[in-house]
PDB file of N, CA, C and O in Angstrom:
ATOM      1  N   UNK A   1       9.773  82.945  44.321  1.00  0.00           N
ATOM      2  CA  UNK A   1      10.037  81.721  45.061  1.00  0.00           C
ATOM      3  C   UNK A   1       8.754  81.269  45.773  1.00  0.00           C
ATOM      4  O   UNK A   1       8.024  82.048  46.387  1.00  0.00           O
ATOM      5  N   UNK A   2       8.488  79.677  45.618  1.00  0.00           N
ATOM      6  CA  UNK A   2       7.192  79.408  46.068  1.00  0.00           C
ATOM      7  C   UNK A   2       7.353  79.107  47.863  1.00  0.00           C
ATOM      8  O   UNK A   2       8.425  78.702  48.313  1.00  0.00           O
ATOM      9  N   UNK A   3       6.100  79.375  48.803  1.00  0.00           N
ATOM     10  CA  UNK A   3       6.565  79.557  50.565  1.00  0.00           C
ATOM     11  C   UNK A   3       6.386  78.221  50.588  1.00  0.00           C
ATOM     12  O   UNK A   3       5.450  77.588  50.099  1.00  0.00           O
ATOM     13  N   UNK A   4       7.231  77.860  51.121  1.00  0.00           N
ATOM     14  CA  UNK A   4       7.201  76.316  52.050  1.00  0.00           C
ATOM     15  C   UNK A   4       6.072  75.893  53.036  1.00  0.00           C
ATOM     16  O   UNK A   4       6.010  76.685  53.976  1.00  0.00           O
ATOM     17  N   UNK A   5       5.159  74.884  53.107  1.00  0.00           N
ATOM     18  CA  UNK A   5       4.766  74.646  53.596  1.00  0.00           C
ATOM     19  C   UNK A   5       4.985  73.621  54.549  1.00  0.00           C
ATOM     20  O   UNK A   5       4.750  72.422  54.400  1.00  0.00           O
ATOM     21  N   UNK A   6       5.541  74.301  55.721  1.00  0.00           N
ATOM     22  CA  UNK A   6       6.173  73.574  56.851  1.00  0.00           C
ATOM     23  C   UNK A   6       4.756  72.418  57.194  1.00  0.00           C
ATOM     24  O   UNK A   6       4.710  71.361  56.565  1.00  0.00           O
ATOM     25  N   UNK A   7       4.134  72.613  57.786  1.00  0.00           N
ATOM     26  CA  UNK A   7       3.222  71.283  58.209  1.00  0.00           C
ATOM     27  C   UNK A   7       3.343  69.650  57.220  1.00  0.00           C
ATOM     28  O   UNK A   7       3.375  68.436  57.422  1.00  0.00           O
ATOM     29  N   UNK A   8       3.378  70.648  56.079  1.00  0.00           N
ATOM     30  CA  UNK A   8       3.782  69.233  54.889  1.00  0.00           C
ATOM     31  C   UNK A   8       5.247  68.818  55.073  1.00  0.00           C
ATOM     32  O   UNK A   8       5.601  67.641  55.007  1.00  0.00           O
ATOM     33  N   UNK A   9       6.130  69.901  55.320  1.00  0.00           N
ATOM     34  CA  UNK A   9       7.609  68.926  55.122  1.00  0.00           C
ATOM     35  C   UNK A   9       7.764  68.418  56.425  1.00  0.00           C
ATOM     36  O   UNK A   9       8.576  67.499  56.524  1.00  0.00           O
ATOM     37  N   UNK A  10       7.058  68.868  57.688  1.00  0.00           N
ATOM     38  CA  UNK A  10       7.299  68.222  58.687  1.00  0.00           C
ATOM     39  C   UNK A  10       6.546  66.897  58.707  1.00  0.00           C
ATOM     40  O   UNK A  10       7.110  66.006  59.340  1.00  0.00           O
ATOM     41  N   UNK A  11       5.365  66.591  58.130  1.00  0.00           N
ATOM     42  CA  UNK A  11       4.973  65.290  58.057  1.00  0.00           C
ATOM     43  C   UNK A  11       5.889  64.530  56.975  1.00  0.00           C
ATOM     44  O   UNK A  11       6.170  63.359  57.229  1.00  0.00           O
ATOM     45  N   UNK A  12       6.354  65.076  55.846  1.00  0.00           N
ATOM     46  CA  UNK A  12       7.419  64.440  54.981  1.00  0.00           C
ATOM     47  C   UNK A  12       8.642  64.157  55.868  1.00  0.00           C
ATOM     48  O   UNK A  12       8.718  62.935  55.743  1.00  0.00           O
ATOM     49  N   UNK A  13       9.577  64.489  56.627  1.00  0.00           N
ATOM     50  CA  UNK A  13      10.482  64.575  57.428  1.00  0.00           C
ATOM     51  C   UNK A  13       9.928  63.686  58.605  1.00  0.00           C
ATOM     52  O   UNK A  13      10.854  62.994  59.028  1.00  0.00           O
ATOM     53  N   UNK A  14       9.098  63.520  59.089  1.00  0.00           N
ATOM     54  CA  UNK A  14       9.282  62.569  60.601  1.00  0.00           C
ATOM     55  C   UNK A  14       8.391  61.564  59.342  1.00  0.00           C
ATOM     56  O   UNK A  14       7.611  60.975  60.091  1.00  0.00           O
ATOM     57  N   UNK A  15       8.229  61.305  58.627  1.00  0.00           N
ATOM     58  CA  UNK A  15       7.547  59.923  57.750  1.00  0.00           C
ATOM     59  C   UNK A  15       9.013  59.092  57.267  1.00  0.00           C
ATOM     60  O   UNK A  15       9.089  57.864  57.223  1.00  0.00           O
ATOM     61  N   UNK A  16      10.210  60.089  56.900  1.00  0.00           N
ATOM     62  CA  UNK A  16      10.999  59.542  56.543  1.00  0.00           C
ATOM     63  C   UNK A  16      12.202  58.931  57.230  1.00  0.00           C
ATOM     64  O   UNK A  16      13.061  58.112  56.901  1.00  0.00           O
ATOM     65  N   UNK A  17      11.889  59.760  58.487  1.00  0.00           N
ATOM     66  CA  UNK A  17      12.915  60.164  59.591  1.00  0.00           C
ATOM     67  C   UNK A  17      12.576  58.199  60.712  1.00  0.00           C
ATOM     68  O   UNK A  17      13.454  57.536  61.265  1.00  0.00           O
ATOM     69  N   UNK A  18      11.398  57.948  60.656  1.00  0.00           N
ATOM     70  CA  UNK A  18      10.406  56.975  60.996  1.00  0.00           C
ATOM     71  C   UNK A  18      10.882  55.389  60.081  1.00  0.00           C
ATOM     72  O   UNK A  18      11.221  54.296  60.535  1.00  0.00           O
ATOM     73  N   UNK A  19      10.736  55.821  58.795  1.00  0.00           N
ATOM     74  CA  UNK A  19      11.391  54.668  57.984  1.00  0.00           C
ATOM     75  C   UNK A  19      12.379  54.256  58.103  1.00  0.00           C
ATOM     76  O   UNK A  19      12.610  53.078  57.828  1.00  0.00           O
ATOM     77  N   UNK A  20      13.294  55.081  58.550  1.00  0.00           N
ATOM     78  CA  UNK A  20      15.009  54.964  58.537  1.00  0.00           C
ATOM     79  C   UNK A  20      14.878  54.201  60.015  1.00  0.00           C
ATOM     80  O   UNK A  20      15.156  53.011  60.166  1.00  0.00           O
ATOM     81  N   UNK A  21      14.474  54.960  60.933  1.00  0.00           N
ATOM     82  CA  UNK A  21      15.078  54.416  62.300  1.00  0.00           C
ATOM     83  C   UNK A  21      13.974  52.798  62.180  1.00  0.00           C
ATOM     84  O   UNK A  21      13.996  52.068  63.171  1.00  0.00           O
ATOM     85  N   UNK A  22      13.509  52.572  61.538  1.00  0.00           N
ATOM     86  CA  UNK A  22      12.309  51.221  61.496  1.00  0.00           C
ATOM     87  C   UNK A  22      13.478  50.371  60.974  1.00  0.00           C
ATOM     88  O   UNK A  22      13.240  49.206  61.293  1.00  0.00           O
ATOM     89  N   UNK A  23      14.844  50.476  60.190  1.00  0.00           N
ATOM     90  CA  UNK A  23      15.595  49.746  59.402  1.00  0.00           C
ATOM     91  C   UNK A  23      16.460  49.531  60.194  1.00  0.00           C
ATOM     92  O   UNK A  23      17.147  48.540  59.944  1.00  0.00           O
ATOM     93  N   UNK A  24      16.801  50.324  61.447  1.00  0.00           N
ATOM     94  CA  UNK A  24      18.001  49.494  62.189  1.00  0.00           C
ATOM     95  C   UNK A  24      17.778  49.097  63.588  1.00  0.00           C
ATOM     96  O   UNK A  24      17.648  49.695  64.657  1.00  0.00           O
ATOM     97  N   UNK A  25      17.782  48.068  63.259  1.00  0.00           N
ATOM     98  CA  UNK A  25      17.264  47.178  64.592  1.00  0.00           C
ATOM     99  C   UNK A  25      18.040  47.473  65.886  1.00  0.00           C
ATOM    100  O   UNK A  25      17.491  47.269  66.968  1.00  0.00           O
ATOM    101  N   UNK A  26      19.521  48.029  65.803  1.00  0.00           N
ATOM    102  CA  UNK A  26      20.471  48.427  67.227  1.00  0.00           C
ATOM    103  C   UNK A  26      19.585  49.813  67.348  1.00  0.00           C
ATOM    104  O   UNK A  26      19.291  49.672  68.535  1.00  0.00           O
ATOM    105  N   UNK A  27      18.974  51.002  66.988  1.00  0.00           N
ATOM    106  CA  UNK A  27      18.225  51.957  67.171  1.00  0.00           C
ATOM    107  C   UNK A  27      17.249  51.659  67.692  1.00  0.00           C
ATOM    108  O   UNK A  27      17.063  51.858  68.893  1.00  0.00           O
ATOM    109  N   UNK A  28      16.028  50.877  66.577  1.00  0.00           N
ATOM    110  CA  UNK A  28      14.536  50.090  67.871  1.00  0.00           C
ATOM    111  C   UNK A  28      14.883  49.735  68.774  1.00  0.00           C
ATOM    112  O   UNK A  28      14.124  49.872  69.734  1.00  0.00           O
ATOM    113  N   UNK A  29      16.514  48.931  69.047  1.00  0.00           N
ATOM    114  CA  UNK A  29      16.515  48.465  70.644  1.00  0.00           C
ATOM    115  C   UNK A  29      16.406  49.448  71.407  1.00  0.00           C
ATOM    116  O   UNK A  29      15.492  49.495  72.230  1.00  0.00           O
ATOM    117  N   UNK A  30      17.628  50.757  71.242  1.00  0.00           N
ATOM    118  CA  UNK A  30      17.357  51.912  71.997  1.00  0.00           C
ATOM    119  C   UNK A  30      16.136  52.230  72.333  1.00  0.00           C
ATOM    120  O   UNK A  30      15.775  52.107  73.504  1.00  0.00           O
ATOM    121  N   UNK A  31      15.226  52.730  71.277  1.00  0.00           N
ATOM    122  CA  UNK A  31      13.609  53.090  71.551  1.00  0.00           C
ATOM    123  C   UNK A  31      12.948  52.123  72.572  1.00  0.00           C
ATOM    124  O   UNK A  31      12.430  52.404  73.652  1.00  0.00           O
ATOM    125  N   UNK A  32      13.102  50.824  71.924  1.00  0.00           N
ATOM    126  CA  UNK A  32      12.253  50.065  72.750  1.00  0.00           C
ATOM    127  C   UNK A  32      12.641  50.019  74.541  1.00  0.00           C
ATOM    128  O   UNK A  32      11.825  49.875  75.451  1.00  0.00           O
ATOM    129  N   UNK A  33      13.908  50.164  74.643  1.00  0.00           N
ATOM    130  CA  UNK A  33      14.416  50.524  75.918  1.00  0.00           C
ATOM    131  C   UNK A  33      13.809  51.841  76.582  1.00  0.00           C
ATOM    132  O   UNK A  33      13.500  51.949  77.768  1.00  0.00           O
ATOM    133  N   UNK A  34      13.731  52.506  75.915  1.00  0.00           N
ATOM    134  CA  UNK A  34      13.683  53.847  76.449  1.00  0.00           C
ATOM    135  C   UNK A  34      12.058  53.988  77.203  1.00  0.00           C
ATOM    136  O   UNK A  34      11.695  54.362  78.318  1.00  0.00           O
ATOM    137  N   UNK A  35      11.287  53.460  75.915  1.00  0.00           N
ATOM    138  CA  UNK A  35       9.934  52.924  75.791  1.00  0.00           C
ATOM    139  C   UNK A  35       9.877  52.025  77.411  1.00  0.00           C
ATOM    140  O   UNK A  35       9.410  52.554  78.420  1.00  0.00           O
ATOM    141  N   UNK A  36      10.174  51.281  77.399  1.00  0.00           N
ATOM    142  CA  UNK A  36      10.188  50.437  79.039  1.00  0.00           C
ATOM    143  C   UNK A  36      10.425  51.223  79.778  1.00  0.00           C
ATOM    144  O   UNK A  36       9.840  50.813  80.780  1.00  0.00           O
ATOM    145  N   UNK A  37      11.114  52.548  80.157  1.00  0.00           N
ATOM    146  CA  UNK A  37      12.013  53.003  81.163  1.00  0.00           C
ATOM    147  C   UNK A  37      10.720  54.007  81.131  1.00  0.00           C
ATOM    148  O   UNK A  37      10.764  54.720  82.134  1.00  0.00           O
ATOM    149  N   UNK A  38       9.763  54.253  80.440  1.00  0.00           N
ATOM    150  CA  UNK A  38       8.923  55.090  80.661  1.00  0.00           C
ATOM    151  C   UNK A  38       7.443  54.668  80.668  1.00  0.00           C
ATOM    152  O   UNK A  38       6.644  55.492  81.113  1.00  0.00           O
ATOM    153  N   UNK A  39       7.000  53.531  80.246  1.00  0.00           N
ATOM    154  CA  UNK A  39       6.123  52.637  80.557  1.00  0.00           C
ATOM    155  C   UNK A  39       5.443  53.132  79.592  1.00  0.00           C
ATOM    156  O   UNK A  39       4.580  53.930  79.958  1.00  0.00           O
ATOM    157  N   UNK A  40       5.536  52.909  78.272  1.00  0.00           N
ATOM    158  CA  UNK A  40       5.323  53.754  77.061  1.00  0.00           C
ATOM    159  C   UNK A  40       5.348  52.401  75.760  1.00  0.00           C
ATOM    160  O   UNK A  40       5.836  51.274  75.837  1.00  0.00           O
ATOM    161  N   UNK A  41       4.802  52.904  74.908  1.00  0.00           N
ATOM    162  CA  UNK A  41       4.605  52.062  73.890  1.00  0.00           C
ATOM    163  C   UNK A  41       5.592  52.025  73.196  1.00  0.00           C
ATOM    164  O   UNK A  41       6.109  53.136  73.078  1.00  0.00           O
ATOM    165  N   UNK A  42       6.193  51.074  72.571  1.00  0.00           N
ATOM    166  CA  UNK A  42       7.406  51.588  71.979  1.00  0.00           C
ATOM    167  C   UNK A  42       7.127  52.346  70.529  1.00  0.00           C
ATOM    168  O   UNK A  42       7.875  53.259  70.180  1.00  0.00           O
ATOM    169  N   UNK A  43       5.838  51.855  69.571  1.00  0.00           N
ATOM    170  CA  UNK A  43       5.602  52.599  68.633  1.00  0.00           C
ATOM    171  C   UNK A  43       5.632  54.300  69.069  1.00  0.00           C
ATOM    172  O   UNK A  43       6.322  55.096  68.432  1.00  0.00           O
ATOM    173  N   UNK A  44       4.875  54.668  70.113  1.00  0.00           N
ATOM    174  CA  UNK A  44       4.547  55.718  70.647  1.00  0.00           C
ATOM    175  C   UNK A  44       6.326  56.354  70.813  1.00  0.00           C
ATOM    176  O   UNK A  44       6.419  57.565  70.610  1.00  0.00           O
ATOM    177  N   UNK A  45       7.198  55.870  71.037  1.00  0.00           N
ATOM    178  CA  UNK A  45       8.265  56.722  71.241  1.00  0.00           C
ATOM    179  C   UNK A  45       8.873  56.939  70.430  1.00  0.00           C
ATOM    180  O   UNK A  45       9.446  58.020  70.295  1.00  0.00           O
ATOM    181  N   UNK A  46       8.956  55.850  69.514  1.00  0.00           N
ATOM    182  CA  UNK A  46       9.192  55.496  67.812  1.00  0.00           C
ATOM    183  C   UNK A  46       8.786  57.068  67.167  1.00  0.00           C
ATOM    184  O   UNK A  46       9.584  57.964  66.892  1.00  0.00           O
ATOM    185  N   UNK A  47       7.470  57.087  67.042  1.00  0.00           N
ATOM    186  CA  UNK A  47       6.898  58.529  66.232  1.00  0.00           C
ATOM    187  C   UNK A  47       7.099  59.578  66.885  1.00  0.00           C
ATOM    188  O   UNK A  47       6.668  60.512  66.209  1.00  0.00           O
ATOM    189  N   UNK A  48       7.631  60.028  68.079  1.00  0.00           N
ATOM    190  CA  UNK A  48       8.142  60.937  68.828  1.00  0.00           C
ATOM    191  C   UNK A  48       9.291  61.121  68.781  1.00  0.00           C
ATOM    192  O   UNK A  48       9.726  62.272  68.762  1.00  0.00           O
ATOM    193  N   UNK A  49      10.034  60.135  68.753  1.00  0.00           N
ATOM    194  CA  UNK A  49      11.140  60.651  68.192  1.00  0.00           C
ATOM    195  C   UNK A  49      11.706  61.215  66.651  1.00  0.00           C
ATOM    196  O   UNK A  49      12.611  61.924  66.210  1.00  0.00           O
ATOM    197  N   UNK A  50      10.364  60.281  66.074  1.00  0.00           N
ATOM    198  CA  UNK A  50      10.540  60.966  64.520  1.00  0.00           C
ATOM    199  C   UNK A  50      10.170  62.378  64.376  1.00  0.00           C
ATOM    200  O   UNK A  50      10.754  63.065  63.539  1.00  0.00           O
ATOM    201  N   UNK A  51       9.357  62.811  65.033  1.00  0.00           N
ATOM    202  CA  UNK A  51       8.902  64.036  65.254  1.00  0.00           C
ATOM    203  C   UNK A  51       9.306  65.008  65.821  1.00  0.00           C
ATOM    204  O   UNK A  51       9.089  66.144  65.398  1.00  0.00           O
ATOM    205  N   UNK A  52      10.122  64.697  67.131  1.00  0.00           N
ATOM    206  CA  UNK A  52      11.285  65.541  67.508  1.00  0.00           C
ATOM    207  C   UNK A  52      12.628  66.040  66.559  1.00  0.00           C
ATOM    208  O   UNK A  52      13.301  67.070  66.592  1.00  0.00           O
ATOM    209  N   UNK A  53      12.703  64.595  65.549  1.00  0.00           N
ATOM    210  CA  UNK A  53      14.075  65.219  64.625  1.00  0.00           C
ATOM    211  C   UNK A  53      13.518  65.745  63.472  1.00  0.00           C
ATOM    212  O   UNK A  53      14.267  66.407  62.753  1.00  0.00           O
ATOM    213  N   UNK A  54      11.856  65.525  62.997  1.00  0.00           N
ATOM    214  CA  UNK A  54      11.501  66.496  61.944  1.00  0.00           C
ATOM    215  C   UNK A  54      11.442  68.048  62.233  1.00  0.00           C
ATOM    216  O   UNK A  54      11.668  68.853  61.330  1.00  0.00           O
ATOM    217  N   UNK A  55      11.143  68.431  63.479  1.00  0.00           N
ATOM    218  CA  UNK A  55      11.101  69.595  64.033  1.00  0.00           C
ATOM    219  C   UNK A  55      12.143  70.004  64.308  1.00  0.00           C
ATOM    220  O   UNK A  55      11.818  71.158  64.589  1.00  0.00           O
ATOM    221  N   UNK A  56      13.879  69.938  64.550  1.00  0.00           N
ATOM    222  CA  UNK A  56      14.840  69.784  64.853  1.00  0.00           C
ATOM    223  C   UNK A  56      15.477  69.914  63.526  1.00  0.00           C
ATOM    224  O   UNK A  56      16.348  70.757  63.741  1.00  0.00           O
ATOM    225  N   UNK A  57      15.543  69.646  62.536  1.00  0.00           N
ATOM    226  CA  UNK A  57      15.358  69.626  61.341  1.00  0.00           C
ATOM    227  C   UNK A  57      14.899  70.640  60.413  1.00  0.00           C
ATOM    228  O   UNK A  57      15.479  71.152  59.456  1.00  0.00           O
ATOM    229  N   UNK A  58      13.517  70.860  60.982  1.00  0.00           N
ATOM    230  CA  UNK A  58      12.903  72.622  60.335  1.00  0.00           C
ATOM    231  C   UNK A  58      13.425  73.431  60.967  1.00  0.00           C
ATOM    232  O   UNK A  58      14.104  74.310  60.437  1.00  0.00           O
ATOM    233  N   UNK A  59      13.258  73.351  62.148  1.00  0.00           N
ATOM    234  CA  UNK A  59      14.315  74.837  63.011  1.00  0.00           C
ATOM    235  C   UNK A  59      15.619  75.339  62.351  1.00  0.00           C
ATOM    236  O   UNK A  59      16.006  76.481  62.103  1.00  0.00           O
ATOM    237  N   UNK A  60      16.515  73.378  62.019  1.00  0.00           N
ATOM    238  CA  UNK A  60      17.831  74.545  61.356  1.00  0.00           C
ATOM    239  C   UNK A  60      17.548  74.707  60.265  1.00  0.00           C
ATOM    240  O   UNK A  60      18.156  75.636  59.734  1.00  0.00           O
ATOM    241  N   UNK A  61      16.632  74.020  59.462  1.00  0.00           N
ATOM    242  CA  UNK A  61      16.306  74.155  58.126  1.00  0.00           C
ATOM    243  C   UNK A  61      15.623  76.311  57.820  1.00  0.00           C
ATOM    244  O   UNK A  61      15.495  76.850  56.720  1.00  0.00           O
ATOM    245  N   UNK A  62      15.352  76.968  59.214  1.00  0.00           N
ATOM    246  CA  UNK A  62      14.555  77.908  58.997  1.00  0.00           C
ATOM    247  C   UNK A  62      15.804  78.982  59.555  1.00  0.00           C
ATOM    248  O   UNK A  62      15.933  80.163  59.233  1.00  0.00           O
ATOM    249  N   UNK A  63      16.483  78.356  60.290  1.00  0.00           N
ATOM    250  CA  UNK A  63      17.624  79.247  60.783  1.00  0.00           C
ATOM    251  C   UNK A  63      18.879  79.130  60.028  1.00  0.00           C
ATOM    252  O   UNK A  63      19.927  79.659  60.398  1.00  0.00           O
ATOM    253  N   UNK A  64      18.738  78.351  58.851  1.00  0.00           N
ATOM    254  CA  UNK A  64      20.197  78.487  57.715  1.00  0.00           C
ATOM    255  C   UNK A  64      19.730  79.710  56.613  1.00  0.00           C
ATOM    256  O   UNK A  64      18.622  80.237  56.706  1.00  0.00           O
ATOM    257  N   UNK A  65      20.499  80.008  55.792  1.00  0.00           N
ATOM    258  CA  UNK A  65      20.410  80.873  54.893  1.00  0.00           C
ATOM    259  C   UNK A  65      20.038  80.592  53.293  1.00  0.00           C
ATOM    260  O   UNK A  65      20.095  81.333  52.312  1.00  0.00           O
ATOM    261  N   UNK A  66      19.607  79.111  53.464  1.00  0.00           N
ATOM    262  CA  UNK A  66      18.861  78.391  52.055  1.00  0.00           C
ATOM    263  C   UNK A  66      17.778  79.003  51.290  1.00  0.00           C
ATOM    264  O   UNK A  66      17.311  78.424  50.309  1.00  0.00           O
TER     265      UNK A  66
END
């Protein structure tokens, strides 16, 4: 079995994770809200949050039995 290279699926995973939430505009509102409430860019919370659920994502992806 070939080892996973987590750094790659985590940039694959918050790239895709990023596209999706870019498609629903009731979600950017959230971000962009959240983004104000922290005096923050909204792109900047945008890719943080993609990045929080790619990592969120590998964790259970590393803690299931796949």
């Amino acid at each position: 079995m070939e080892k996973i290279n987590w750094e790659k699926r985590r940039y694959e995973l918050a790239k895709e994770a990023m596209g999706a939430m870019m498609t629903n505009d009731r979600l950017l509102n959230v971000i962009a809200q959240k983004a104000i409430k922290c005096n923050r860019d909204w792109t900047e919370t945008l890719s943080d949050n993609a990045i929080d659920l790619a990592d969120e994502m590998i964790k259970q992806l590393r803690d299931s039995k796949l």
